[in-house]
PASEBA-1860 file (N, C-alpha, C; in nm, 3 decimals):
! residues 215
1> XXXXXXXX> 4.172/10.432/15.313/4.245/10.494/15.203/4.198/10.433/15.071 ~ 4.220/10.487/14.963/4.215/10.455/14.818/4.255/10.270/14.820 ~ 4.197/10.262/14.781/4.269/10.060/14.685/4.420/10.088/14.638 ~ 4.451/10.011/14.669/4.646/10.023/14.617/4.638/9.905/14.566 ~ 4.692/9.887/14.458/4.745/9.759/14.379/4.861/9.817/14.307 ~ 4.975/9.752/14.356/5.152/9.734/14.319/5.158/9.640/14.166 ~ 5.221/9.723/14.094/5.241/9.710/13.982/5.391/9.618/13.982 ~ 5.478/9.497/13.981/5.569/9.465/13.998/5.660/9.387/13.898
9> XXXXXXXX> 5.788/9.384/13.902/5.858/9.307/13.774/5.996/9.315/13.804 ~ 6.044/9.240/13.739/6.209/9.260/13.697/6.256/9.381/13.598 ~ 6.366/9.413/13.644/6.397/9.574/13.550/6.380/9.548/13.402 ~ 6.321/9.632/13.328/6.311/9.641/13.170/6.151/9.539/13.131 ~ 6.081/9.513/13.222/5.983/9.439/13.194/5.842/9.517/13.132 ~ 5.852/9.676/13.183/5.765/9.747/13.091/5.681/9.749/13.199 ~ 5.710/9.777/13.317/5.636/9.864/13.426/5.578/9.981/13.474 ~ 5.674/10.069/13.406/5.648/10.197/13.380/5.533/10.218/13.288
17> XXXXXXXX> 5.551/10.175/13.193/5.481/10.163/13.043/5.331/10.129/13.099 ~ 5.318/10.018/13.166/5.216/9.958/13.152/5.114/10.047/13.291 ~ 5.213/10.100/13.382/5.105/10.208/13.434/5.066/10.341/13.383 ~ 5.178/10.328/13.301/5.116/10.482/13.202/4.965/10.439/13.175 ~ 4.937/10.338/13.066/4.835/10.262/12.983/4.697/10.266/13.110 ~ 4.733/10.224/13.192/4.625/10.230/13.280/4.576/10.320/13.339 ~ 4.708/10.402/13.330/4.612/10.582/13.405/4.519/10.618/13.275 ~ 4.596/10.583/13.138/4.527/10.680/13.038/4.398/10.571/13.042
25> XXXXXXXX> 4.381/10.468/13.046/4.197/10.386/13.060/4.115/10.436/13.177 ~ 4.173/10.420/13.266/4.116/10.410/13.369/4.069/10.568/13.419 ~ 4.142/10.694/13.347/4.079/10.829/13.319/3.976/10.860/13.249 ~ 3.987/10.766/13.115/3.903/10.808/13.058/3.798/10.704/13.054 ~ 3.765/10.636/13.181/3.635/10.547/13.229/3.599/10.658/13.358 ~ 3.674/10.767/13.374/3.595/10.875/13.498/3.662/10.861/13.638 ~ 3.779/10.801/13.622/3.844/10.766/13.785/3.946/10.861/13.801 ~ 3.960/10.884/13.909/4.112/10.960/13.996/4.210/10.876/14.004
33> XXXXXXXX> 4.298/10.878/13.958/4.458/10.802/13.958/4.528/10.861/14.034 ~ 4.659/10.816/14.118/4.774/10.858/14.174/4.857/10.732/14.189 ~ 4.959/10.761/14.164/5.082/10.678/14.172/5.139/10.672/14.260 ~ 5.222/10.608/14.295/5.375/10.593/14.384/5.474/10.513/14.337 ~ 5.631/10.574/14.340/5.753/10.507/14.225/5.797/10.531/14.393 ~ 5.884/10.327/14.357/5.961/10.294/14.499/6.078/10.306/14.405 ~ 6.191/10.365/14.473/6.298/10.371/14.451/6.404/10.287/14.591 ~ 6.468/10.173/14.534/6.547/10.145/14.637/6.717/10.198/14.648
41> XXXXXXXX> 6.720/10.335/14.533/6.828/10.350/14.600/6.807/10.536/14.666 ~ 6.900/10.562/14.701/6.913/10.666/14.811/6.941/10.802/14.673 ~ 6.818/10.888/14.706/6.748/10.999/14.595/6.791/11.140/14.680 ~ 6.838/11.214/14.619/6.847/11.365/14.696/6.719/11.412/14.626 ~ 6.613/11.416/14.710/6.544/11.525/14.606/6.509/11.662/14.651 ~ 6.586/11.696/14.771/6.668/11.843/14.772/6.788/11.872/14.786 ~ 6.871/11.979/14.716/7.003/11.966/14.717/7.060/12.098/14.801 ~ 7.137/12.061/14.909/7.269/12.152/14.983/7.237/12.313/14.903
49> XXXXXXXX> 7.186/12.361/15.016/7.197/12.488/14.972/7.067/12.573/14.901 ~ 7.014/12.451/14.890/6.845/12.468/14.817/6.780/12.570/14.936 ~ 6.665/12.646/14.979/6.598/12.677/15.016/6.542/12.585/15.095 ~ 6.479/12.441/15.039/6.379/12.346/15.118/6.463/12.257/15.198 ~ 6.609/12.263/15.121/6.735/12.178/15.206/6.747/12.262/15.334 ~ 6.737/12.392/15.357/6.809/12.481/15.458/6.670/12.463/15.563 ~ 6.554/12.465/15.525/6.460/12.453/15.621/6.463/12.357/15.660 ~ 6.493/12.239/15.559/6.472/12.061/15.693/6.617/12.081/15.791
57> XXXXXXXX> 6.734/12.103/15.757/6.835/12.137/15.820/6.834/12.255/15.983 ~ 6.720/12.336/15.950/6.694/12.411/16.044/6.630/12.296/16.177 ~ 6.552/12.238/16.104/6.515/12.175/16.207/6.325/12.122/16.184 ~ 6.224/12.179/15.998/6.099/12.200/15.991/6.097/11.980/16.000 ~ 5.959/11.987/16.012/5.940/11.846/16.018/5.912/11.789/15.889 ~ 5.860/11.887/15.782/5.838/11.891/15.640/5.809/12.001/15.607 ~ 5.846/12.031/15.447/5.839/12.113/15.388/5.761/12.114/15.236 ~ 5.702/12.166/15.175/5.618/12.174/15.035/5.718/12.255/14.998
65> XXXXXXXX> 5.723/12.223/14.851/5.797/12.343/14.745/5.674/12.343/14.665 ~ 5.600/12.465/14.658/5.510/12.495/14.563/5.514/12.646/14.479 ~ 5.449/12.541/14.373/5.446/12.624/14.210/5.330/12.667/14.188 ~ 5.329/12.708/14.056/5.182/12.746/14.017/5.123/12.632/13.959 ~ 5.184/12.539/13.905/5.125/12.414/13.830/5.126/12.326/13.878 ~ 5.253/12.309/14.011/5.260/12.160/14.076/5.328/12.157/14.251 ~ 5.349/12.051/14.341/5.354/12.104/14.408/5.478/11.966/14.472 ~ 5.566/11.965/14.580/5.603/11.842/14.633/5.673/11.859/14.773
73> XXXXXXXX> 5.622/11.755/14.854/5.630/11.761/14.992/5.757/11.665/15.042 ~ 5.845/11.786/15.086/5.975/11.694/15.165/5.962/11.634/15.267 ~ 5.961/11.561/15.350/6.009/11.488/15.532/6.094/11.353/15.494 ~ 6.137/11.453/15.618/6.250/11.302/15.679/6.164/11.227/15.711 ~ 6.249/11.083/15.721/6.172/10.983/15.819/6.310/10.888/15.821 ~ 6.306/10.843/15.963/6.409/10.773/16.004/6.428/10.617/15.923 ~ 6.317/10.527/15.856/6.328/10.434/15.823/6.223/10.436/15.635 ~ 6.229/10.341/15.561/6.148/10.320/15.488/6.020/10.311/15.521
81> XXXXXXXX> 5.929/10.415/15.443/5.780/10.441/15.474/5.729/10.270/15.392 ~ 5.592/10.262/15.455/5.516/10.151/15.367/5.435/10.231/15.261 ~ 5.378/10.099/15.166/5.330/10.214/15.067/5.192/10.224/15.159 ~ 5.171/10.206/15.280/5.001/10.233/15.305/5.063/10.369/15.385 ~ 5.145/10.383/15.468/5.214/10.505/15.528/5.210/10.613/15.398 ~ 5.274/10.576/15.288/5.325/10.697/15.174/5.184/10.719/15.141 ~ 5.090/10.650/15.108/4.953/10.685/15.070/4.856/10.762/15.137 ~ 4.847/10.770/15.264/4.822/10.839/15.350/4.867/11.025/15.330
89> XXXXXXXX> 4.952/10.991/15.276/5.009/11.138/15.304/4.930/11.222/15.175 ~ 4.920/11.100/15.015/4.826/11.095/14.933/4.724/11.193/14.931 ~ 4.674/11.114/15.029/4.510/11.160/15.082/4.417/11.094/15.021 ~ 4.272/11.091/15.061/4.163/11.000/15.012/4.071/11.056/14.905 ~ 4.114/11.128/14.835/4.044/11.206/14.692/4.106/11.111/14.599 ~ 4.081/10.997/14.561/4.132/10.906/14.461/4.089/10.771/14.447 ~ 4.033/10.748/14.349/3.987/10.618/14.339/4.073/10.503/14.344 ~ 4.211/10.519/14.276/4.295/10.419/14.286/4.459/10.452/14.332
97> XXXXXXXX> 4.485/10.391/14.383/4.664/10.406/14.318/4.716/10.303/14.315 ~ 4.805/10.302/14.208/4.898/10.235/14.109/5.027/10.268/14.181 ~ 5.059/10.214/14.279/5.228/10.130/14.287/5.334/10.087/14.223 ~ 5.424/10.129/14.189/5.516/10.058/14.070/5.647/10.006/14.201 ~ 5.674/9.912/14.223/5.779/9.841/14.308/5.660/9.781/14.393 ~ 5.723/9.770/14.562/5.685/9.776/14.622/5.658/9.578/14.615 ~ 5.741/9.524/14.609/5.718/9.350/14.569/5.702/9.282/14.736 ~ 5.770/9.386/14.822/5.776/9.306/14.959/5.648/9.355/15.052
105> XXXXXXXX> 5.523/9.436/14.965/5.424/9.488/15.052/5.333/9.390/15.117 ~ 5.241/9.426/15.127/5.098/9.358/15.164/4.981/9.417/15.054 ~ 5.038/9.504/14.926/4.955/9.517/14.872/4.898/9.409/14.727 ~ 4.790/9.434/14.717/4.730/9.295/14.604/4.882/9.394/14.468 ~ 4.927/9.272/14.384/5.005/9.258/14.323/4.969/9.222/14.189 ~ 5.032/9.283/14.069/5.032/9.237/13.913/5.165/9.270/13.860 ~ 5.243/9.139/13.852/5.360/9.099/13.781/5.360/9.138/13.650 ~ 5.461/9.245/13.631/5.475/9.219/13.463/5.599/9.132/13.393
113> XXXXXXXX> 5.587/9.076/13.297/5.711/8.952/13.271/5.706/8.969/13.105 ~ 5.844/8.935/13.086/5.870/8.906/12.934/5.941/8.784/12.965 ~ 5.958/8.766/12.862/6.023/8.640/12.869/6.170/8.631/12.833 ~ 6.196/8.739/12.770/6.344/8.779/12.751/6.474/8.810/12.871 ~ 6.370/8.853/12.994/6.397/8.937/13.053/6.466/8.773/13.173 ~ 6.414/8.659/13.186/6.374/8.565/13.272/6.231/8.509/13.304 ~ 6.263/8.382/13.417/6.113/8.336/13.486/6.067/8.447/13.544 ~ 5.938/8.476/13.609/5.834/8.512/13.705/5.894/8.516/13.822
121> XXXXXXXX> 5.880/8.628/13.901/5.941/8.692/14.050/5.901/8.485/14.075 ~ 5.932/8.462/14.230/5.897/8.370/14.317/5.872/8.431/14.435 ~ 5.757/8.348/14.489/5.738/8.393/14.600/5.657/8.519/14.631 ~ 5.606/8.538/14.550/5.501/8.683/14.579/5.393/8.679/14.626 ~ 5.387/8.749/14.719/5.236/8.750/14.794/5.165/8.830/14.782 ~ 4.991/8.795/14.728/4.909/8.865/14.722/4.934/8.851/14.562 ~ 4.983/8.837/14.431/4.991/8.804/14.285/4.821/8.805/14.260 ~ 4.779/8.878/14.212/4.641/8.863/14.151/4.655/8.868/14.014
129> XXXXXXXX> 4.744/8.926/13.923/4.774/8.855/13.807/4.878/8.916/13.731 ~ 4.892/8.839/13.628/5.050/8.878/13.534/5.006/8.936/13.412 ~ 5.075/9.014/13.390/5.089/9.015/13.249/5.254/8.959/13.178 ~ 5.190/8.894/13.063/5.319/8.810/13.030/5.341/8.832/12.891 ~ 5.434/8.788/12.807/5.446/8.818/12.708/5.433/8.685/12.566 ~ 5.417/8.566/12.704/5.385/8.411/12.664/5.325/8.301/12.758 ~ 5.264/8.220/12.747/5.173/8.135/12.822/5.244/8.082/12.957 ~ 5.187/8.058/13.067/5.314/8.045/13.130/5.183/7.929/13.212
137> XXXXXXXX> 5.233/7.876/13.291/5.194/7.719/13.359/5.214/7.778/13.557 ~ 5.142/7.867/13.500/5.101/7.859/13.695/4.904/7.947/13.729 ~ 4.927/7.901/13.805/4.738/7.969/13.840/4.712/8.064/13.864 ~ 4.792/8.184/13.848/4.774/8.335/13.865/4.715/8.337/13.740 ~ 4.607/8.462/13.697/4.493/8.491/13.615/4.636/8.582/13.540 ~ 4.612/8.494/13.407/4.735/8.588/13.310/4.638/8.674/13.189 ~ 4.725/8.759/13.179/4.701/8.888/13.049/4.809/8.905/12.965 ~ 4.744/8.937/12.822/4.859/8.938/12.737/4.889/9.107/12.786
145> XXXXXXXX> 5.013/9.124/12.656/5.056/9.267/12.744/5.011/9.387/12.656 ~ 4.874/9.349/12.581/4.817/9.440/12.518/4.682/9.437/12.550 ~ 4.650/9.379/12.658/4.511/9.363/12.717/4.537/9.461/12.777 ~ 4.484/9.594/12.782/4.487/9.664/12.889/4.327/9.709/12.963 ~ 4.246/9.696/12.866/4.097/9.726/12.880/4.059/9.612/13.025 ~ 4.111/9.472/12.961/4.079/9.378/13.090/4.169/9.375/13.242 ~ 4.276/9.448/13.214/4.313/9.512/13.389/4.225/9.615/13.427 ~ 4.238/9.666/13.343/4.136/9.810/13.373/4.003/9.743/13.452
153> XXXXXXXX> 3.957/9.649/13.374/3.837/9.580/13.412/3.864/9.546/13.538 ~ 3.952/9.436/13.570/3.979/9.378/13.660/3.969/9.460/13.791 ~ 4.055/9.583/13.788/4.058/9.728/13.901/3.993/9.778/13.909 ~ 3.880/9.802/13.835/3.768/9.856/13.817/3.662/9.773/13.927 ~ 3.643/9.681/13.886/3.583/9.510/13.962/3.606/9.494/14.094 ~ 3.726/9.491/14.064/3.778/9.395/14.204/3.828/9.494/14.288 ~ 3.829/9.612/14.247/3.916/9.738/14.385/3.841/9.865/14.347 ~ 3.845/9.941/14.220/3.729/10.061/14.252/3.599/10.094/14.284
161> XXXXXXXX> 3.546/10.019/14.194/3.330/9.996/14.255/3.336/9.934/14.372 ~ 3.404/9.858/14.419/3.388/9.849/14.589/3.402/9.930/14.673 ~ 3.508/10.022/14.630/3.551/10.100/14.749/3.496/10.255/14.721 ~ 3.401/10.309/14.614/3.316/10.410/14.596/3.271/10.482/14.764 ~ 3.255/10.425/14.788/3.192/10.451/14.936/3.303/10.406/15.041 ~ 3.339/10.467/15.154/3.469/10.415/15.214/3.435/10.542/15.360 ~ 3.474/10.424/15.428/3.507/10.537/15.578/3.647/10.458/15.621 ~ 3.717/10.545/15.661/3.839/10.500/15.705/3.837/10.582/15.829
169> XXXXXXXX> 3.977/10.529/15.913/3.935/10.599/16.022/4.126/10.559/16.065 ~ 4.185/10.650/16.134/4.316/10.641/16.130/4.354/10.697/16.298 ~ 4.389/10.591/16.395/4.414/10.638/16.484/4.557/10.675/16.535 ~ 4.640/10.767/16.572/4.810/10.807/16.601/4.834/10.759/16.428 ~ 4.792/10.793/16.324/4.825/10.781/16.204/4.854/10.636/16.106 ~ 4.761/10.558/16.248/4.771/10.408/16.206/4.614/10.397/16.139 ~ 4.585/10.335/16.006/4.464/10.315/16.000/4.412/10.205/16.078 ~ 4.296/10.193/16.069/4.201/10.121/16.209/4.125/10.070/16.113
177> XXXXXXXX> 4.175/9.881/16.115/4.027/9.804/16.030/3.884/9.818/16.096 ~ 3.803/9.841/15.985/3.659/9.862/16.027/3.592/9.722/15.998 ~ 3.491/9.690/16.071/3.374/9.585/16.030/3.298/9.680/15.943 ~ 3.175/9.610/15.912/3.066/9.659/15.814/2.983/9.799/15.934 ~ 2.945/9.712/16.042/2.885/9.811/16.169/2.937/9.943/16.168 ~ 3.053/9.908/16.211/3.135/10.065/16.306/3.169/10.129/16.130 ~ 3.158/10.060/15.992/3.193/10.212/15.969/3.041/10.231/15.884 ~ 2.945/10.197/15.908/2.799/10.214/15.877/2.749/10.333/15.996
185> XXXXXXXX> 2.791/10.258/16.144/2.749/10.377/16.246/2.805/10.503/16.220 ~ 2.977/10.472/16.203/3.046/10.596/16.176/2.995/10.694/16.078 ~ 2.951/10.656/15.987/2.927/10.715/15.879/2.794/10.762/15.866 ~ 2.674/10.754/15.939/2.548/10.754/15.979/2.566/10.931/16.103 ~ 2.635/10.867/16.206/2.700/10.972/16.299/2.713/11.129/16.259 ~ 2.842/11.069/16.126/2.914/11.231/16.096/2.809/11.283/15.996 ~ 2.737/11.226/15.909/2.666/11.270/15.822/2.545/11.356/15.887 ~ 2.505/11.290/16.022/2.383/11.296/16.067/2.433/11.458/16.161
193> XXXXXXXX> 2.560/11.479/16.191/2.612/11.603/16.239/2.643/11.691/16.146 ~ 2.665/11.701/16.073/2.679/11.774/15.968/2.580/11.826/15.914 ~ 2.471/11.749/15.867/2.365/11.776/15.752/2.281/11.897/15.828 ~ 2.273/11.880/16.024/2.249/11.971/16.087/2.299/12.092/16.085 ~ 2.402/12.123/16.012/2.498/12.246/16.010/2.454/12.359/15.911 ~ 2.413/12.514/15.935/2.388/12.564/15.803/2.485/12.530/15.668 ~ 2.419/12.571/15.612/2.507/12.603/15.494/2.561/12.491/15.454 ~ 2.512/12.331/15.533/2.598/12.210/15.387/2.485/12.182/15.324
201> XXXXXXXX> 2.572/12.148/15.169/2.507/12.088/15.092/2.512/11.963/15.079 ~ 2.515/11.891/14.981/2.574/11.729/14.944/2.685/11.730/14.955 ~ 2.723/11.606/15.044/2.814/11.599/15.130/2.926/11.446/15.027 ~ 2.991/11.510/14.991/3.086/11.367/14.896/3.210/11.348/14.958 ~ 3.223/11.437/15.075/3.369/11.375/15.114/3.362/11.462/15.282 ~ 3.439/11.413/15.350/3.391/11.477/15.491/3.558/11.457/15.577 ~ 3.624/11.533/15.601/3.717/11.515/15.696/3.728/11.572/15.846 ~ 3.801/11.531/15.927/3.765/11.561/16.064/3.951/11.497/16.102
209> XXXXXXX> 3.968/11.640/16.192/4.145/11.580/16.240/4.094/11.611/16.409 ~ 4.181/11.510/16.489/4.137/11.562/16.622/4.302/11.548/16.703 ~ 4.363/11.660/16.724/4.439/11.596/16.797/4.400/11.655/16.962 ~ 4.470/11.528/17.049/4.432/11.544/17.202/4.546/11.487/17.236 ~ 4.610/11.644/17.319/4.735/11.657/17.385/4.763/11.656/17.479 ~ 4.846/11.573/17.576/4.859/11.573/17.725/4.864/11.717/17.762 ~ 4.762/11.752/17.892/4.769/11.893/17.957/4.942/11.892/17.972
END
């Protein structure tokens, strides 16, 4: 999947704000953005009586409500998705996504902090850096909160030009870590089946679903 880096803070710290700032750099350096907003409290975002309410109620497993300009996909799910689960659903047309919550993930992390607001979360795992609003005395790589060119940099660096090239591979909807090999072979394989096929051209993105169902 795409690089995920979780945007994180205490309420009013300018989280929102500061992923706005980075979609608008990081667009206009030529990248695909997508987000994800964790909400920890309990959201109707269909209501009794709605159309998309009466189909999950029927019994659909998900539902799209689509427009002419935009589009959004309902499912249940019995427990809290992860953000690598919610990303998935995403899809892999995206260079990055930007996380806003999400403090208890496994994804690489950038604290935003004022100083008005209190100290620095504790205890965060994966912190690759802060933005702060004053000097602060710990070894996470800090940014003022008008540096935005040098996060940009940083995501750019350290999570998009790496992952330009990417095979992923997702088995029962779990992704599957690759070595360097299996996704060099993998990727050697499908290309090398394909390119045999009339009618492809340059090939920038390639998907393949297989499901195999007990007789």
């Amino acid at each position: 999947m795409p690089p995920i880096v979780a945007i994180i803070g205490k309420s009013e710290t300018g989280k929102t704000t500061l992923i706005e700032k980075l979609i608008q750099e990081l667009k206009a350096r030529g990248y695909r953005v997508a987000t994800i907003k964790h909400t920890p409290q309990d959201v109707a975002f269909d209501q009794p009586d709605k159309d998309s309410w009466r189909h999950i109620q029927a019994g659909s497993e998900a539902t799209v409500i689509s427009a002419s300009d935009r589009m959004a996909l309902i499912k249940p799910v019995v427990q809290a998705l992860t953000v690598d689960q919610i990303a998935h659903y995403l899809g892999e047309d995206y260079d990055i996504i930007l996380a806003e919550g999400f403090k208890e993930s496994n994804a690489p992390k950038i604290e935003v902090h004022r100083k008005a607001i209190g100290p620095p979360l504790s205890a965060i795992r994966k912190r690759i850096a802060i933005v702060t609003d004053e000097p602060l005395t710990i070894k996470t790589r800090q940014f003022s909160t008008d540096d935005v060119k040098g996060l940009a940099n940083l995501l750019e660096d350290g999570f998009i030009k790496p992952q330009r090239k990417r095979v992923i591979l997702y088995v029962n909807n779990i992704p599957v870590t690759l070595t360097t090999f299996p996704k060099q072979l993998i990727r050697n394989t499908l290309l090398g089946m394909v390119a045999s096929l009339k009618g492809i051209g340059q090939v920038n993105t390639l998907e393949i679903f297989l499901r195999d169902e007990p007789d």
